[in-house]
N, C-alpha and C positions, 0 to 999 in steps of 0.2 A: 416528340417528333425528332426522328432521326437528321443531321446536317452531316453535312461533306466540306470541309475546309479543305481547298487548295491552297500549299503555300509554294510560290513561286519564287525560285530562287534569282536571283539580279544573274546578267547578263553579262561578264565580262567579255568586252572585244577590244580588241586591239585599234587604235584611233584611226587608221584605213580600213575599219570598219564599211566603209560605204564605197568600197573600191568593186568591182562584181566580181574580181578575181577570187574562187573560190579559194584557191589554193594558198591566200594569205590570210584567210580569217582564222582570228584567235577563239573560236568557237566551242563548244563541249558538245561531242555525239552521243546518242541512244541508238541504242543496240536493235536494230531491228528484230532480230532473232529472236532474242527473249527481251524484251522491251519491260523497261524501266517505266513502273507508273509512277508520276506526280507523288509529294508528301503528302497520303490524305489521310483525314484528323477527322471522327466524329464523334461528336457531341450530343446534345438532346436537351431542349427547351425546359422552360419550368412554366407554368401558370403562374408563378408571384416575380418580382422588381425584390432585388437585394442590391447591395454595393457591388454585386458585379452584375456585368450588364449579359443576358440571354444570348443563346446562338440561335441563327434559324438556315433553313435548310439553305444555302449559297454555294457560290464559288468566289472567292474576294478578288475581283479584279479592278477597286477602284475607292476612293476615297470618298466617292458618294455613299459606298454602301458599308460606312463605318460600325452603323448598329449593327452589321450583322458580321464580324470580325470576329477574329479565333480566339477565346478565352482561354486564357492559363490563369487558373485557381492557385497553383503553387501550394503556399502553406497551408490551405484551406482543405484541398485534401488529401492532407498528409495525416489526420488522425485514421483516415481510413485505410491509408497503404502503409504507414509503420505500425496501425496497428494491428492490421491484417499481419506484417513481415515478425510481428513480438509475439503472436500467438500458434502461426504457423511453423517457427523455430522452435517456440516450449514445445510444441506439438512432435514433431519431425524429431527435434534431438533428445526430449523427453522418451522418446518410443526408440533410438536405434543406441543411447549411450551406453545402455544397459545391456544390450543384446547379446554380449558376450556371453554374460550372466544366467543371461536368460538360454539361450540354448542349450548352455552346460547343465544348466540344475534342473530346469522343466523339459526340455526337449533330452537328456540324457545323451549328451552327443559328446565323444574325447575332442579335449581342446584342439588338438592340432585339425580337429574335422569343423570345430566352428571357427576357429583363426581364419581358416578359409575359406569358410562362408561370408566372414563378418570381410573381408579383405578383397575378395571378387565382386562384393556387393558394395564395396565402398568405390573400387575402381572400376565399375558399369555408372555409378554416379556422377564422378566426377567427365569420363570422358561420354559419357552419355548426353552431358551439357553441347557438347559439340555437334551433336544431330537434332538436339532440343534448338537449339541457336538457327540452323540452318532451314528448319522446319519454320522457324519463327518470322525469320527474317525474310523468308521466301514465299511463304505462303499466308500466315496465320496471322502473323501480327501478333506485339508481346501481350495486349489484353486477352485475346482470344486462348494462346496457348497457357497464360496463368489462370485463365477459366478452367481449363482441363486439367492444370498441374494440381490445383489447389483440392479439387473434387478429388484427382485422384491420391494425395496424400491423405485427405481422409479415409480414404475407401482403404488404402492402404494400412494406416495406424487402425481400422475399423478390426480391419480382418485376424490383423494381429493378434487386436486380445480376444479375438472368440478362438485365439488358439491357445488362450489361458483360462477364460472363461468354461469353456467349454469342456467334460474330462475326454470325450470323443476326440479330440482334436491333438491332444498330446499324452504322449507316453506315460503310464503308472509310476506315480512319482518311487524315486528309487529308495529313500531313507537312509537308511544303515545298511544294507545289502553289498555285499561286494562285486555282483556283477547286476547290472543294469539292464531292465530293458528298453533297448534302442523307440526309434521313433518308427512307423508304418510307412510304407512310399506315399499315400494318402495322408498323414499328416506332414509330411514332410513336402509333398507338392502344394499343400494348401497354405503351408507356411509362406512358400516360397511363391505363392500370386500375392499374398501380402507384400511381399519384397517387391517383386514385378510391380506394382500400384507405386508404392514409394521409388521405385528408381522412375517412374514417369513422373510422380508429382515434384520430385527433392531434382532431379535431372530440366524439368521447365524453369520452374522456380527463378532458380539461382541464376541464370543469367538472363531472366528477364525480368526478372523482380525490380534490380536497380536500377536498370537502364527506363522503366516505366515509370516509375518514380521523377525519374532525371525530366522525363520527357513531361512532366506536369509544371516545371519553371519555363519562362522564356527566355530563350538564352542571348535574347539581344537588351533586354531590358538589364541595369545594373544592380535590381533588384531580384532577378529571375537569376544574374549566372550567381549573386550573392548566394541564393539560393539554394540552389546546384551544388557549391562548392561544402554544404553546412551540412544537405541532405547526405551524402556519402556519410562525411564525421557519424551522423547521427543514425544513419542505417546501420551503420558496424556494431553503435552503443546499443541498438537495439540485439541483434546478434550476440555478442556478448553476453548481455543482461538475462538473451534466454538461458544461455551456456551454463551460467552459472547456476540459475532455476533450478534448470536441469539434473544439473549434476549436483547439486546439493539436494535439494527438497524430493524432486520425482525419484531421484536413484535409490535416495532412502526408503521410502514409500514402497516401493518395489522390490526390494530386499528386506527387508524389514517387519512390514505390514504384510502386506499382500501383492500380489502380480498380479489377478485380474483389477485390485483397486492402481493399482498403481500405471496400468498400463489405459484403463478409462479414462486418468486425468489427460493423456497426451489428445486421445479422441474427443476431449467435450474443448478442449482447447483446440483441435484441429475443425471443430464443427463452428466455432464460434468467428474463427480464421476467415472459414466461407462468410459467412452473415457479413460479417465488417467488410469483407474486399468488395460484395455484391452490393452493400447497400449508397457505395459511392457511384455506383456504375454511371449514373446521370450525368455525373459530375465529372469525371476521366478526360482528358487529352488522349483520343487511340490514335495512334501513328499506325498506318496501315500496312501491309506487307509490301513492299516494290519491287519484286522479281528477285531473282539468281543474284546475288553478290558474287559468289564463285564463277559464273558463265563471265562476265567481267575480266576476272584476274584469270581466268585460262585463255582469251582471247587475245589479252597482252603479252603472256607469255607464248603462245604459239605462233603469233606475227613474227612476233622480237626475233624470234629461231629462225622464220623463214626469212627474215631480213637482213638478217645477220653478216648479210654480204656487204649490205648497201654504203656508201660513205658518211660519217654523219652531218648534219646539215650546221652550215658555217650561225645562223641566228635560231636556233630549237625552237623559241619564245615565239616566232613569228613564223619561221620554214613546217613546223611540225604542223601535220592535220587537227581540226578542233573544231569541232561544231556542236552547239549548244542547244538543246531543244528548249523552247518557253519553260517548260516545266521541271526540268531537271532537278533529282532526289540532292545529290551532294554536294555540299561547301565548292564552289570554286576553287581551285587550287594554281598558286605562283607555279610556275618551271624551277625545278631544280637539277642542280648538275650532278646529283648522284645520283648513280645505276644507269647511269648514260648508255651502256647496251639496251635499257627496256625504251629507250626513246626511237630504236629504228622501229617500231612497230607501229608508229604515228608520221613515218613519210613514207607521203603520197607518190606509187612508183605509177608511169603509165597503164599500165597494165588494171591499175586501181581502181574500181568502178563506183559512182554515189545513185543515192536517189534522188526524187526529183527534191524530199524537201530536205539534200546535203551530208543525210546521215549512209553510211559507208554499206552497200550492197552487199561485201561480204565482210561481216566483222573478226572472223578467224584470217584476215589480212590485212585489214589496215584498221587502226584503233584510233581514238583520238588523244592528246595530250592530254586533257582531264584520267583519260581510263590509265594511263600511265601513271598518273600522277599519286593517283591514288593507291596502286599495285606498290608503289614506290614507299608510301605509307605504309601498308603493312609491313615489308620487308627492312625498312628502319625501326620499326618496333621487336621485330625477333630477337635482334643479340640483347635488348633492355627484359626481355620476356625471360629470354635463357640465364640473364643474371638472377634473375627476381626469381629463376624455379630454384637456381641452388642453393639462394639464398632460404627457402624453405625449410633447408635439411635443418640448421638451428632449430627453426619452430618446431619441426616435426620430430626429432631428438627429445625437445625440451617437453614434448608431451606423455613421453616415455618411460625417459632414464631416472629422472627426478623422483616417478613414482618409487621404481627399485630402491633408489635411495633414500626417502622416507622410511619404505618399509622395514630397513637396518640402521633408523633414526631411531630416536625419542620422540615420540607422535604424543607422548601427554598433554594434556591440557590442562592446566591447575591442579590442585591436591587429590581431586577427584577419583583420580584415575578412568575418567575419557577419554580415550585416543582419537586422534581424527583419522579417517581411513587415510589409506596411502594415495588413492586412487583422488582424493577431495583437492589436495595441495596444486594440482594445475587450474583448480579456480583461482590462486594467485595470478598464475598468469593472467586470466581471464581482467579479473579486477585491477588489475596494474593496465590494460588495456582498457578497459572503461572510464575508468579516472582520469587517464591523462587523454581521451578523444575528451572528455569537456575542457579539461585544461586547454588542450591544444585549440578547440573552437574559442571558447571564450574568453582566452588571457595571449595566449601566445600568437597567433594570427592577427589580431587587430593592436599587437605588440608591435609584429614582423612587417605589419602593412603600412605604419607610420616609415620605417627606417626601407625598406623597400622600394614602396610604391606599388607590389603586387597583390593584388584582389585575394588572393590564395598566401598572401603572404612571401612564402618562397616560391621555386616551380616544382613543377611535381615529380621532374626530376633529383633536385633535391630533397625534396622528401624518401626517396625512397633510399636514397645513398643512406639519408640520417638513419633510417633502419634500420637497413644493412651495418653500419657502425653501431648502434647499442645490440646489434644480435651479435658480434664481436666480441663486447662488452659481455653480453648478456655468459657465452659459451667460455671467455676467459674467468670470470665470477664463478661460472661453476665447477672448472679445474680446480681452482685453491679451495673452493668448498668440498668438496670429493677428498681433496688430501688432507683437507682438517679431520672430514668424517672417521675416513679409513685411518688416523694419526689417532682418535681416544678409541678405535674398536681395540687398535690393536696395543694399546700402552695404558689403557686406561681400564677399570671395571667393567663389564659389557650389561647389559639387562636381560640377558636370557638370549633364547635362540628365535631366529624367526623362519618359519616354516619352510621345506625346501631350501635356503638359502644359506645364512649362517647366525654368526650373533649380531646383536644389537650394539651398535654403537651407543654411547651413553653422552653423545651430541643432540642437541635440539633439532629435529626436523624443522624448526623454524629460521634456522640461517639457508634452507632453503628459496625464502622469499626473497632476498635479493635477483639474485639469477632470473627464477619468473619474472618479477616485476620489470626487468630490464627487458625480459623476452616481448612482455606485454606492450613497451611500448615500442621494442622493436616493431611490434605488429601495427600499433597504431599508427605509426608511421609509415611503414613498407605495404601493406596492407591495404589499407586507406588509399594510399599515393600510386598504387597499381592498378586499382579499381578506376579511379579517377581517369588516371592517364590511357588507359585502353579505351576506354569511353570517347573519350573526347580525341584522339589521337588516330582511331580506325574513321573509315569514312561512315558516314551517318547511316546507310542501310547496311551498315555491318556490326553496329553498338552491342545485339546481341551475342554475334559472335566475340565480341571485346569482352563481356560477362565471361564466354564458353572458355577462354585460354587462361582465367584468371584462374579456375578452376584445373583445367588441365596442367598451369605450370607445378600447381599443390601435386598431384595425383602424381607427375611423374618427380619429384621431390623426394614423395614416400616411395617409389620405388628405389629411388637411388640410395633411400635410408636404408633400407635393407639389404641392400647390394653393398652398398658400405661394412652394415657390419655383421654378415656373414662370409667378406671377404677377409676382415678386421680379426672377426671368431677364427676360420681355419688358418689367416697366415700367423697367428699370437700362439695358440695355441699347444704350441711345442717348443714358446721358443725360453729365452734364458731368462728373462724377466718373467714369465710367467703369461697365462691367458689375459687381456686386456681385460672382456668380457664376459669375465667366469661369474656364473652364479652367484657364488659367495662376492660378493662385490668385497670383501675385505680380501678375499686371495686375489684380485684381479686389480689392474689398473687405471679405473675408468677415468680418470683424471690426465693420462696421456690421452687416451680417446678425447677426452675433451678439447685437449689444446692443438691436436692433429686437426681437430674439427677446425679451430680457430686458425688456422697456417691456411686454411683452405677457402676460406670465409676473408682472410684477408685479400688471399691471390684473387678471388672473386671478386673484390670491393676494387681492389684497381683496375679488373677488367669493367669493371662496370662505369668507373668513372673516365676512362677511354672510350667507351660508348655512347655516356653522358657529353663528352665533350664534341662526340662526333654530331650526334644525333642534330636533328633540324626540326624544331615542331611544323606541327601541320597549318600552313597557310602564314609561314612566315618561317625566315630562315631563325630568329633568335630569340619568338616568346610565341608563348599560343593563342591563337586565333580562331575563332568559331566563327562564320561567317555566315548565317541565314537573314535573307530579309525575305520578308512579306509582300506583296504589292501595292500595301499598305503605303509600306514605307519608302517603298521609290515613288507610289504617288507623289509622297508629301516631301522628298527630297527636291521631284521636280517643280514645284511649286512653290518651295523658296530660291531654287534656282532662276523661275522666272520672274519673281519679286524683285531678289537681287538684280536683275539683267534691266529690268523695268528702271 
C-alpha cells in the first residue's frame, strides 16, 4: 500500500509575528507560478511487525498519529543501494575502460578516430549529469529517474556485446593485414545506441545515486546525520573497489580471453545491479520531485536587476518580503550580508502586488528572503567549485602520464619475467584511495572528533584543502621521480626499447607507487569532501544538481588537461631545453611539467583557502546546519513547552 509522508518544515517568524502588518513578516514565499510542492516521501506497508515500525498511507500532522510517521531504514537498506552502486560500477566501468581497446582492435577504427569517440562520450556524460539533475529534481524524483538510469545502463552494456558477440555487428577482424576493413554506418550506428543507453544510465546514475542514499538517513537524528556522513566514505570505497575489479580482472578477460566473454561479465553484473536496487523498492525513502529549482534562482535574479535602483533597507532581517507557506521544501535560512545587491529583489515597492494567502502575484518582481537566501547559497559555492575543478588537473594528469612512465619503467615482477601492464599501475592510485577512506572512517574521524568536537571530525572545508595539499604533494613526488627515471635511462644500462617511444629505464616502475598513493588519498579527501559538501550546502530540492557539478567540475578539469598540454607540447617544442612532452619521455622533460603543475596547484590552494575563509556555511555563519523538522517534532517541542510553563 502506497503512503505519502508530508514533512513540514518549522515556521521561522520574526517575534512581531502577530502584528497584521504584512510587510514586516519574516515569512518564506511559494512561487505561484511554478509552485513548490511539499517534501513528499513514499513508502509501502508490509504484512509482518519488525523493529522498525510500518508506514501507512497519512499526512503527519500530529503526535497522535505517531504509528504512522516517516520511517528511515538507514543502514538497513544500504545492502541494497551499495550493492546495487558495487555492481552497477563493475558493470558500467567493466564495459567502458577497455573501449579504447576495443574500438581499435574489433571495430578496426585509427586511434585518433576512437580518442574521439571514447572523449565526446565521456564529455556527453559528465555534463549530461546536469539535465539528468534537472530532469530529476523537477519532475521525476531520484528513485524514479534511477529506475530508468539503471535499465537503461543495461540495455546499454546489453547492446555492446552483441556488437562482439555477434560477427554481423562488427568489422572482419583485421589480423596481420596492413590495411583494415573499417566499420559499416550500420555497425557503427548500432554501436553508438549502445553508447546512447550508457550516457542515459551512467548521465542519471551519478548524481542521483548518492543523493538517494543520503536521503535514506534522518538527518535530525545523531544517528542518521552519523550516518550520512559514513555513507559518502563508503560509497566512494564502493566505487573504488569496482575501479580496481575493473581494471584488473574484466580488462584482462577482455584482452586476453575473449571480448564476447569478457564484455557478458559487465551485463550479468549490470543485470544483477537491477534485481538488488528493485528488490528494496518497499523499503526506499522517495523524496519526490518539487518543481523548478532553476524558476527560483532566475526570479531572484531578474527582480534584483529591475531593482536595482531601490535604496537598500536600513534592517533586511525584518524590512525584506518573507512569507512562508505551511509546507515549504527548503532549510529556513538566517539573512546574510553577502551579495547584498540580490536582497533588493525581496523589497516590497508599492507597486508590489500579494495574494490573498501573502505569496507575491508576480514572482519575476518581488521574491522573498528565503528565495535570496538560497540563490546566495549557490553563488558561495562557485569559487569553492572552481577551486575543486582545477584541482582535478593533478588527478587527471596522474591518470595518464604515470602510465607513459611505467611503460619506459621496469614493469618486472619477480624472476619470472611477468610484467604488469602499464595501463594496471593507476589501480595504485585506486588502492591508496580505498584504504585510507577506511582509515579515515574508522581511525582518524573518531580521532578528530575527540580533539574537535565535530561529528565529521573537521569541516568539509578542511577536508578538501587537505586534498588539495597531498595532490601537491602527490604532483611534487612525481617531479623527483620522473628525474630519477630519466637520470638511470640515460646514465645507466637501459632494458631494450619500448614501442613507439624509446628505451627502458632500468628503474623499478614501482617507485611509481608513492605518487599514486598520495594521489589516492588526495582524492579521498578532496573527493569525498566535495561530494558531501554540494549535498548538504545546495538547498535541498537542488542535491541532485549538487551530484551534477561534481561531475561537471571533473569534465571541465580534463578539458583544461589537454588545453594544458597541447599548449605545453607547441610552446616546448622548439625550444632550447628541448620538447617537455616528447614521446621518448627520456628526450623530454616531464619533470618540469610536473613541478609547473605544482606552482599552479599551489596558487590554487591559496585561492582556495581565501575562499575557505570567506565562505559562510548554509544556515549559520561559522559551521553547518541542516535544519529539517517534521510536525512530529514541533509537536512534541510544544508540549514540553507547555509542561515547562505548567
Amino acid at each position: 500500500m502506497k503512503s505519502r509522508v508530508i514533512l513540514n518544515h518549522r515556521d521561522k517568524r520574526d517575534k512581531n509575528n502577530n502584528n497584521n502588518n504584512s510587510d514586516l513578516f519574516c515569512n518564506y514565499t511559494q512561487i505561484e507560478t511554478m509552485e513548490r510542492k511539499p517534501l513528499e516521501v513514499e513508502t509501502t506497508t508490509t504484512n509482518h511487525h519488525s523493529a522498525v515500525d510500518d508506514v501507512t498511507s497519512t499526512t503527519v500532522d500530529s503526535f497522535e498519529e505517531d504509528q504512522k510517521k516517516l520511517v528511515y531504514r538507514g543502514w538497513k537498506v544500504m545492502p541494497f543501494i551499495i550493492g546495487n552502486e558495487t555492481f552497477e560500477k563493475l558493470g558500467i566501468i567493466g564495459t567502458l575502460s577497455n573501449l579504447l581497446v576495443y574500438l581499435t582492435s574489433v571495430f578496426n577504427l585509427k586511434s585518433y578516430t576512437a580518442a574521439t569517440i571514447i572523449n565526446a562520450f565521456s564529455g556527453t556524460i559528465n555534463f549530461g549529469t546536469f539535465i539528468a539533475a534537472f530532469l530529476c529534481d523537477t519532475y521525476f524524483g531520484r528513485y524514479k529517474t534511477l529506475c530508468v538510469a539503471v535499465i537503461a545502463c543495461f540495455m546499454g552494456s546489453f547492446v555492446i556485446l552483441l556488437t562482439a558477440a555477434i560477427p554481423s555487428l562488427h568489422p572482419v577482424a583485421c589480423g596481420n593485414k596492413s590495411t583494415c576493413e573499417g566499420p559499416s554506418v550500420g555497425q557503427i550506428m548500432f554501436l553508438l545506441m549502445g553508447l546512447g543507453f550508457l550516457v542515459i544510465g551512467a548521465g542519471g546514475i551519478r548524481p542521483c545515486n548518492l543523493a538517494f542514499g543520503a536521503d535514506q538517513f534522518n538527518p535530525k537524528s545523531e544517528s542518521g546525520k552519523k550516518g550520512i556522513n559514513s555513507f559518502f566514505n563508503w560509497y566512494f570505497f564502493t566505487f573504488t573497489f569496482a575501479q580496481i575489479i575493473s581494471l584488473t580482472l574484466i580488462v584482462y578477460i577482455q584482452s586476453n580471453v575473449s571480448w564476447t566473454i569478457g564484455l557478458t561479465i559487465p551485463v550479468v553484473l549490470m543485470f544483477l545491479a537491477c534485481v538488488i536496487f528493485f528488490a528494496g523498492d518497499r523499503l526506499y525513502v522517495k523524496v519526490k520531485a518539487s518543481g523548478s529549482p532553476l524558476a527560483g534562482i532566475a526570479h531572484v535574479i531578474a527582480a534584483a536587476i529591475k531593482k536595482r535602483g531601490l535604496k537598500p533597507v536600513k534592517q533586511p532581517w525584518v524590512d525584506l518580503y518573507n512569507h512562508i507557506p505551511r509546507n515549504y521544501v527548503n532549510t529556513t535560512l538566517k539573512y546574510t550580508d553577502q551579495f547584498r545587491f540580490l536582497d533588493k529583489a525581496a523589497i516590497k515597492s508599492p507597486e508590489d502586488k500579494l495574494n490573498s494567502d501573502g505569496a507575491a502575484s508576480d514572482p519575476w518582481k518581488l521574491c522573498t528572503l528565503q528565495q535570496v537566501e538560497e540563490v546566495k547559497c549557490i553563488v558561495r559555492v562557485i569559487p569553492i567549485w572552481l577551486a575543486s575543478s582545477i584541482y582535478y588537473l593533478a588527478i587527471s594528469l596522474q591518470m595518464t602520464y604515470p602510465v607513459f612512465q611505467a611503460l619506459q619503467s621496469d614493469r618486472r615482477l619477480g624472476s619470472g619475467g611477468f610484467k604488469i601492464p602499464g595501463a594496471t599501475y593507476v589501480v595504485f592510485l585506486m588502492t591508496g584511495m580505498t584504504i585510507f577512506i577506511v582509515f579515515y572512517d574508522r581511525v582518524l574521524v573518531p580521532s578528530l572528533r575527540r580533539v574537535t568536537g565535530l561529528e565529521t571530525g573537521i569541516t568539509l572545508l578542511q577536508r578538501i584543502g587537505a586534498g588539495i595539499v597531498f595532490a601537491i604533494l602527490s604532483l611534487l613526488v612525481s617531479g623527483f621521480i620522473e628525474e630519477r627515471r630519466r637520470t638511470f635511462a640515460l646514465t645507466k644500462p637501459t632494458l631494450g626499447m619500448a614501442p613507439r617511444t624509446g628505451e627502458i629505464s632500468s628503474m623499478s616502475a614501482m617507485w611509481l607507487i608513492p605518487q599514486l598513493t598520495l594521489a589516492g588519498i588526495a582524492e579521498a579527501f578532496a573527493a569525498i569532501g566535495q561530494m558531501e559538501f554540494y549535498y548538504k550546502q545546495f538547498p535541498e530540492n537542488m542535491r541532485s544538481f549538487a551530484g551534477s557539478i561534481f561531475y561537471i567540475g571533473g569534465g571541465i578539469s580534463s578539458y583544461l588537461a589537454s588545453f594544458l598540454i597541447s599548449t605545453v607540447h607547441r610552446t616546448t617544442e622548439h625550444s632550447p631545453t628541448g620538447n617537455w612532452l616528447a614521446e621518448d619521455l627520456n628526450k623530454a622533460k616531464l619533470d618540469y611539467f610536473y613541478f609547473m603543475l605544482t606552482g599552479i596547484m599551489v596558487v590554487n590552494l591559496g585561492y582556495f583557502l581565501l575562499m575557505a575563509k570567506w565562505y559562510r556555511y548554509k544556515g549559520s555563519n561559522d559551521e553547518d546546519i541542516t535544519e529539517i523538522e517534521t510536525n512530529e517534532e514541533v509537536t512534541k517541542k510544544q508540549q514540553l513547552q507547555e509542561k515547562d510553563s505548567v
